[in-house]
N, CA and C of each residue as an Amber inpcrd file, in Angstrom:
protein
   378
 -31.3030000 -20.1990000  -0.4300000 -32.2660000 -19.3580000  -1.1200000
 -31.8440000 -17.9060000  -1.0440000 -32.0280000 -17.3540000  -1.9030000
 -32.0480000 -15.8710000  -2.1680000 -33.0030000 -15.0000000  -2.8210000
 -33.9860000 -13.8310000  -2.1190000 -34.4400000 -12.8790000  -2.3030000
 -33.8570000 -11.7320000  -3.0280000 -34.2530000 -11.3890000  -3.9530000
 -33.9930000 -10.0770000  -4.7160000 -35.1260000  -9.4300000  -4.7930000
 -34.7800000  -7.6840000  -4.3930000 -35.6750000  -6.6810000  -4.2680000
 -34.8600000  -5.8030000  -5.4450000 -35.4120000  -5.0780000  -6.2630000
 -34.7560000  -4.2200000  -6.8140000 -35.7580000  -2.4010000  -6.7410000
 -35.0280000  -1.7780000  -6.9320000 -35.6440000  -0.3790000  -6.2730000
 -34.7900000   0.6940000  -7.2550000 -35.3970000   1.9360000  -7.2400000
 -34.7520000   2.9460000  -8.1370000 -35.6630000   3.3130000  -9.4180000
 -36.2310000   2.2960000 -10.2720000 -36.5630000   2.7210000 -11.0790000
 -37.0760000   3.8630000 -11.6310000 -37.6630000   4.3630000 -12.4200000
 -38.4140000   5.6350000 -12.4390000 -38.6300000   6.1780000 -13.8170000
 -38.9360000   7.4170000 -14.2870000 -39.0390000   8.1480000 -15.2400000
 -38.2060000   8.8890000 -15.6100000 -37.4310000   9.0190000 -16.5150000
 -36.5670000  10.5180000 -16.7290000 -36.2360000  11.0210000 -18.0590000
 -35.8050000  11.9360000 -18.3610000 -36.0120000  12.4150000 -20.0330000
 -34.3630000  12.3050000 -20.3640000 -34.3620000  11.5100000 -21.7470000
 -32.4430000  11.1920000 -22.0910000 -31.5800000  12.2810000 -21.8850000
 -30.6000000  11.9530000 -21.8860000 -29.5660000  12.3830000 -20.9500000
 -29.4220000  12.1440000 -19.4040000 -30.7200000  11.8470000 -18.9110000
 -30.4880000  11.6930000 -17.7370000 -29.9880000  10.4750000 -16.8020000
 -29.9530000  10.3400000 -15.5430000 -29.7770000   9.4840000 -15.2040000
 -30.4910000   8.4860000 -13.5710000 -29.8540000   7.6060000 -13.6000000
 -30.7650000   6.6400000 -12.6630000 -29.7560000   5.6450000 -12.0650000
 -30.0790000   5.1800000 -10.6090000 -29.1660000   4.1910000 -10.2030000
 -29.9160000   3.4270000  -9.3210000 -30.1550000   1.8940000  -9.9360000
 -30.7100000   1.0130000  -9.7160000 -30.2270000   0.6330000  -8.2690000
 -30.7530000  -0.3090000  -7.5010000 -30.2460000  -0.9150000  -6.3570000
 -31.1590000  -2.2960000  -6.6260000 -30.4620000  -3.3210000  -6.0090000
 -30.8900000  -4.5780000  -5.8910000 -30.4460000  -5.3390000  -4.5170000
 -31.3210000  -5.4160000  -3.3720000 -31.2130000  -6.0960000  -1.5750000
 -31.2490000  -7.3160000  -1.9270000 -30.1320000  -8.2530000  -1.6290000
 -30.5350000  -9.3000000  -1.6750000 -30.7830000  -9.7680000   0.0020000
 -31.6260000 -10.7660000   0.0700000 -31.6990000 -11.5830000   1.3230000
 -30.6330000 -12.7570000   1.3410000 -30.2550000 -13.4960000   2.7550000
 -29.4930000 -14.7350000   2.3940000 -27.7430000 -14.2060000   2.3140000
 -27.3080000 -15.0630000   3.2050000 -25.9900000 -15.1400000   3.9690000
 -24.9400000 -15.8050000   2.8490000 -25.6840000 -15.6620000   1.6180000
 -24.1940000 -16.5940000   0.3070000 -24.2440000 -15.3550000  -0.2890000
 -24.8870000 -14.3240000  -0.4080000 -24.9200000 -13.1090000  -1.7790000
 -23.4750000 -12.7360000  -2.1590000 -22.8690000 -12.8200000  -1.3050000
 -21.1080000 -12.2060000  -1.4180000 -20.3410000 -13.3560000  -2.1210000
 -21.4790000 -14.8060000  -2.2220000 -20.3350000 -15.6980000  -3.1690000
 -21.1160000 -15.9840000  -4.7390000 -21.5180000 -15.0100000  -4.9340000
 -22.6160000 -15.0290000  -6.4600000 -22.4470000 -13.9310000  -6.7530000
 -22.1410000 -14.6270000  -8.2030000 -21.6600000 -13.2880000  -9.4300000
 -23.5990000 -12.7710000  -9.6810000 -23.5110000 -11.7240000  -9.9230000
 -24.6330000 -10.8370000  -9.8900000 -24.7950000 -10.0920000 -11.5950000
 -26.4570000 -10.1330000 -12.0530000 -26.4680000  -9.4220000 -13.1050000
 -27.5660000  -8.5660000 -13.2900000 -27.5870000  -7.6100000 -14.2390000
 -28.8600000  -7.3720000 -14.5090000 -28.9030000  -7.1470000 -15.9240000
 -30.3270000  -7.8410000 -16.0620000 -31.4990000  -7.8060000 -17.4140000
 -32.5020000  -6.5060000 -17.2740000 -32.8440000  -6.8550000 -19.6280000
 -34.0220000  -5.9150000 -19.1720000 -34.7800000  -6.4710000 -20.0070000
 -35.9630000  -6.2360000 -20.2500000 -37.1080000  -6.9950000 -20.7190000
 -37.7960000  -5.5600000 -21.4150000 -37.7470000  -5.0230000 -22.9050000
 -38.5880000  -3.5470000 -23.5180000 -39.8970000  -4.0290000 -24.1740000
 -40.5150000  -3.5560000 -23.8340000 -42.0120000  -3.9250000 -24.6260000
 -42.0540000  -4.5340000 -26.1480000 -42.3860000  -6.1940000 -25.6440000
 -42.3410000  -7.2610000 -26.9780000 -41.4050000  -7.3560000 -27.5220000
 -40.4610000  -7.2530000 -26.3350000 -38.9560000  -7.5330000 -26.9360000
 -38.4430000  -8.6640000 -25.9880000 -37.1270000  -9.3470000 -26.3440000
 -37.0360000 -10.7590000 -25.3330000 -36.2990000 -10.0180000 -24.3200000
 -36.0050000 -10.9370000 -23.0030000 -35.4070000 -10.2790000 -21.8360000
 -33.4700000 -10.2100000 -22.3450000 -32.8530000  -9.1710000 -22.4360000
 -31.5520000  -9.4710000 -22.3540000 -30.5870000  -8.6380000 -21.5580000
 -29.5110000  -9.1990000 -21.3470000 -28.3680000  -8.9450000 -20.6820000
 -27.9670000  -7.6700000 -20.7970000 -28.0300000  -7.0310000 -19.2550000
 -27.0700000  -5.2260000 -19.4790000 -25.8510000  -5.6150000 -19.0060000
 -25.6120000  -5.8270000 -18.0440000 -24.4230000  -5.7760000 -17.1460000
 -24.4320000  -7.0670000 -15.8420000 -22.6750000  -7.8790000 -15.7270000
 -23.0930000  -8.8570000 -14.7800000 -21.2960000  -8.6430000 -14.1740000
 -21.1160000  -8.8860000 -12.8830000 -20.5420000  -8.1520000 -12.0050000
 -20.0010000  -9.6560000 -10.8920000 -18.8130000 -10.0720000 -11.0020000
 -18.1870000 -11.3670000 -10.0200000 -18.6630000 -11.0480000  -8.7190000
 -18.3590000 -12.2290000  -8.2560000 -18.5600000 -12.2990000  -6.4010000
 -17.8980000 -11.3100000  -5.8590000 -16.7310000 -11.0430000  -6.4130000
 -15.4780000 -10.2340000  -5.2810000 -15.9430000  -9.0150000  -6.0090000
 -16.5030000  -8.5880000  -7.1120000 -16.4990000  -7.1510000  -7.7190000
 -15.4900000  -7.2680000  -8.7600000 -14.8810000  -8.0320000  -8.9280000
 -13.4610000  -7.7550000  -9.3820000 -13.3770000  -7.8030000 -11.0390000
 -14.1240000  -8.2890000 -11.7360000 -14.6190000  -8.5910000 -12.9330000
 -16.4510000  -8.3810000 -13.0000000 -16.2970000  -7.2120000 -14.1270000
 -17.8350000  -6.8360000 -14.8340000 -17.4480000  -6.4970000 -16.1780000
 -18.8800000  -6.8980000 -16.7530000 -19.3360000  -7.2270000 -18.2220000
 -20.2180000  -6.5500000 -18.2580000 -20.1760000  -6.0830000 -19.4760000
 -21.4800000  -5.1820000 -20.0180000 -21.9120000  -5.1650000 -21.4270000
 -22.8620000  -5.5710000 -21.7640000 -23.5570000  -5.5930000 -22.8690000
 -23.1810000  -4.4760000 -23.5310000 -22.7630000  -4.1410000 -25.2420000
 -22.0560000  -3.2940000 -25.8980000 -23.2170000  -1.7730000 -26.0040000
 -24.4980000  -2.2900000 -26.0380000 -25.3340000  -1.3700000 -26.2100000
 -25.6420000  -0.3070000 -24.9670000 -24.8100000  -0.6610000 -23.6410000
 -24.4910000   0.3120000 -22.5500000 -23.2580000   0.6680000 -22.1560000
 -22.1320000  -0.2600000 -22.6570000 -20.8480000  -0.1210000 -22.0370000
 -20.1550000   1.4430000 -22.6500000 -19.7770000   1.9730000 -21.0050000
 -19.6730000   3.3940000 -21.2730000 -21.1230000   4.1580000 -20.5500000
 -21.5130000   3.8260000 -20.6950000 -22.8440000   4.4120000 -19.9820000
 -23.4080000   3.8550000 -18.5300000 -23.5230000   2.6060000 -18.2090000
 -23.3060000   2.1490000 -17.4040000 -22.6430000   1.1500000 -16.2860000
 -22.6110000   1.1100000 -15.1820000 -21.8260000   0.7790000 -14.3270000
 -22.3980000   0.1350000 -13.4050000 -21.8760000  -1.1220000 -13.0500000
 -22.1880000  -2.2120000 -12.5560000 -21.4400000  -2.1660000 -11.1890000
 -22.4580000  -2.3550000  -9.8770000 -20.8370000  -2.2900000  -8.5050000
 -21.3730000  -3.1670000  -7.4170000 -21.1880000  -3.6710000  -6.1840000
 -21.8140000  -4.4260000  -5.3860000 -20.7740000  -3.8230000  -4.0400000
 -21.8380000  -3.7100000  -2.8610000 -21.3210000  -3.7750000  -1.7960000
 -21.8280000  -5.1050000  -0.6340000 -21.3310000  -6.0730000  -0.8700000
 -21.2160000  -6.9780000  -0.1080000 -21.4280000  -7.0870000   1.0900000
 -21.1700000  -6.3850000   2.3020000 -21.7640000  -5.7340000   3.1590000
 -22.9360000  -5.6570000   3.5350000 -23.1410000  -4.5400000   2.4420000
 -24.4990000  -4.3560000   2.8170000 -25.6820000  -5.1360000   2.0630000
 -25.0100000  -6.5610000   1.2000000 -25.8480000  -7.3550000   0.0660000
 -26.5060000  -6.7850000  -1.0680000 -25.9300000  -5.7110000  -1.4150000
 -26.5450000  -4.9920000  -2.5850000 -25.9670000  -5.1130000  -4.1560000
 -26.1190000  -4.7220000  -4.6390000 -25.7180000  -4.6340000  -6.3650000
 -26.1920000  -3.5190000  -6.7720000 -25.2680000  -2.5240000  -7.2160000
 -26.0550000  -1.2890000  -7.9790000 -25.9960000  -1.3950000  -9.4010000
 -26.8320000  -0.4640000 -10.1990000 -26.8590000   0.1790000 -11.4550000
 -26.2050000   1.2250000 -12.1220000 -25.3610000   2.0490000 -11.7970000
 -25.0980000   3.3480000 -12.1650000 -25.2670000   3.3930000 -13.8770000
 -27.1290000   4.1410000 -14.0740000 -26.9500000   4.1730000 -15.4650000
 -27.0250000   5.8260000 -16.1040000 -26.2210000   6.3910000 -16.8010000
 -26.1030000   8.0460000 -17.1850000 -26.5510000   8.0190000 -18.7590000
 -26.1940000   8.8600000 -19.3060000 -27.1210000   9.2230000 -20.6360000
 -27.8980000   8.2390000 -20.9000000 -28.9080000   8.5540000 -20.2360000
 -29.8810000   7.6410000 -20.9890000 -30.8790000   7.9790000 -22.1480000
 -30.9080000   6.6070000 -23.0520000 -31.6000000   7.0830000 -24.0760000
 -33.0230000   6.1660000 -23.5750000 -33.7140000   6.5540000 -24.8070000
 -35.5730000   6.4350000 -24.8120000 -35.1550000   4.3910000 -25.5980000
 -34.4600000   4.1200000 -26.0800000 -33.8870000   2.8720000 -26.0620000
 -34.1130000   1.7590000 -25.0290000 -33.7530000   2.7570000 -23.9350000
 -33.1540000   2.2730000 -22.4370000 -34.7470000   1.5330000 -21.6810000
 -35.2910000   2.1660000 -22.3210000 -36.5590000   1.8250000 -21.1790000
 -37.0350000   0.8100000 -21.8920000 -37.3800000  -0.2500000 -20.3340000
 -37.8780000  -1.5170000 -19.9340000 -37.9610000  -1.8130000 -18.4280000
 -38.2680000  -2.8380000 -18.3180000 -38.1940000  -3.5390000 -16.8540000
 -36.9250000  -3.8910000 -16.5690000 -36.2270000  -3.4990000 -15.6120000
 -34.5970000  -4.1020000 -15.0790000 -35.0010000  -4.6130000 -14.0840000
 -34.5260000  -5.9150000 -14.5700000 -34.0510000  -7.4270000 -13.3130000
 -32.4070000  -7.4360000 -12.8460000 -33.0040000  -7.3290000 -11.8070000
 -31.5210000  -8.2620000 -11.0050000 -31.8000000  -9.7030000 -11.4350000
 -30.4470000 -10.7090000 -10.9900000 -30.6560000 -12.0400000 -10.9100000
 -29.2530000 -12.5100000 -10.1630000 -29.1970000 -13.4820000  -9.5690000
 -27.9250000 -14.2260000  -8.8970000 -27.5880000 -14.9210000  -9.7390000
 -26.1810000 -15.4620000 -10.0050000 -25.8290000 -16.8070000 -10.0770000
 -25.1490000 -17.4910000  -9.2620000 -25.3180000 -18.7830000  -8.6380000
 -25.0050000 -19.4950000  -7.4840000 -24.0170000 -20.6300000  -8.1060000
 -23.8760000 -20.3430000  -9.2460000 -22.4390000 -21.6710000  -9.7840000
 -20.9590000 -20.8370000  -9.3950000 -20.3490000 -21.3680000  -9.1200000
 -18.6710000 -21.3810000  -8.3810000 -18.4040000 -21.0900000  -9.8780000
 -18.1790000 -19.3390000 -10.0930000 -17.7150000 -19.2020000 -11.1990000
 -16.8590000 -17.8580000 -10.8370000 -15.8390000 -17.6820000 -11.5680000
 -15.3940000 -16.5410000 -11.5730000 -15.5840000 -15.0770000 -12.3060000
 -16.6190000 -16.0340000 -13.3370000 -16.5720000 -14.8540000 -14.6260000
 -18.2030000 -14.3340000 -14.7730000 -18.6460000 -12.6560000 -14.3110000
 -19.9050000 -12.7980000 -14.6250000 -20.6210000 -13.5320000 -15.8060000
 -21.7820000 -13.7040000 -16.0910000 -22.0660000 -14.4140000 -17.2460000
 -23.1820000 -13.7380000 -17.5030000 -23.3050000 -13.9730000 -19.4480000
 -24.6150000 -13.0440000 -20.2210000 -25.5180000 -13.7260000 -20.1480000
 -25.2180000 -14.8040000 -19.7890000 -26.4630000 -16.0180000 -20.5840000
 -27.3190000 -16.1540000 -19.0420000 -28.5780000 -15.8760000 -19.7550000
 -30.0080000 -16.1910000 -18.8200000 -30.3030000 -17.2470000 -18.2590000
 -29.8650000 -18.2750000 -18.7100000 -29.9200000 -19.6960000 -17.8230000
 -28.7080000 -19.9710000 -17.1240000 -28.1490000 -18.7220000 -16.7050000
 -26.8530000 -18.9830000 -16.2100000 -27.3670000 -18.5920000 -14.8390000
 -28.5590000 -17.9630000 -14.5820000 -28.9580000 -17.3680000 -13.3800000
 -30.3280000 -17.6600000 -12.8660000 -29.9320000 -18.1540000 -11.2800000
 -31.6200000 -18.9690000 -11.1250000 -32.4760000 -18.4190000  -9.8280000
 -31.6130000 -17.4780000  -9.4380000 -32.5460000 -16.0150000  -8.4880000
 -32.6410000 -14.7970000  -9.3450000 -34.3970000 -14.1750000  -9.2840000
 -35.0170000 -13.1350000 -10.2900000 -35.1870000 -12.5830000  -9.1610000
 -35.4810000 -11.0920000  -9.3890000 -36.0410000  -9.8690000  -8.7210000
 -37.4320000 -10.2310000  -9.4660000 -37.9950000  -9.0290000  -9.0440000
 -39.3160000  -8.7110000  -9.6250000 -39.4070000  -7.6280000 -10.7550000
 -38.6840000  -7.0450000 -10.7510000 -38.0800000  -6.1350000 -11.9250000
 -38.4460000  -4.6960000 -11.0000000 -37.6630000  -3.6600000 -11.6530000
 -38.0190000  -2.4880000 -11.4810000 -38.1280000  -1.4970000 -13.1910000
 -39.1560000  -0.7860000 -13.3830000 -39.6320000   0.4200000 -14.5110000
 -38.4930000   1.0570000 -14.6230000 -38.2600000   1.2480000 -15.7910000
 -37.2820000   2.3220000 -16.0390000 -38.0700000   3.1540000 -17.4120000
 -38.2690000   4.6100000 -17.1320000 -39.0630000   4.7450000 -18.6910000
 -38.2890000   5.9290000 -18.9020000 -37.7740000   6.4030000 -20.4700000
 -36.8090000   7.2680000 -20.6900000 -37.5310000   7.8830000 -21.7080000
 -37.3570000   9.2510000 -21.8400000 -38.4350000   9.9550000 -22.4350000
 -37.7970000  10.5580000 -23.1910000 -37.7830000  11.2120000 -24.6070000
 -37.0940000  12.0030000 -25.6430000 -37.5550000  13.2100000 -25.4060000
């Protein structure tokens, strides 16, 4: 089993920026490729960025790549966000999620991942 906390969220006006964190609980986190979603008001949940076990391979959804940055310190069981210009686009709820399949390649797809955070706010203001 694995716990996801995610933290950071907040308010900020575009251009600015924000860097998510996600704690996981549970002694496997370092062998699960890691992602995060976002969910914008009455919109479906989709894929920002998803990040391998070792770090070594990340993916990013086209509508951030360049803007944000996906990283994990293993160690300390975390997964960050690094997200910069942000636009009023940007805001929704950001989920972490695990995936626990023996894969090498992060993955976009939502049923690819079966540990959720609780989400954290992100609201971006013009």
């Amino acid at each position: 089993q694995v716990q996801l906390v995610e933290s950071g969220g907040g308010s900020v006006q575009a251009g600015g920026s924000l860097r998510l964190s996600c704690a996981a609980s549970g002694r496997t986190f370092s062998s699960y490729a890691m992602g995060w979603f976002r969910q914008a008001p009455g919109k479906e949940r989709e894929f920002v960025a998803g990040i391998s076990w070792s770090g070594g391979r990340t993916y990013y959804a086209n509508s951030v790549k360049g803007r944000f940055t996906i990283s994990r310190d293993n160690a300390k069981n975390t997964v960050y966000l690094q997200m910069n210009s942000l636009k009023p686009e940007d805001t929704a709820i950001y989920y972490c999620a695990a995936d626990s399949r023996s894969t090498l390649f992060p993955s976009s797809q939502e049923t690819n991942y079966n540990y959720w955070g609780q989400g954290t706010q992100v609201t971006v203001s013009s």
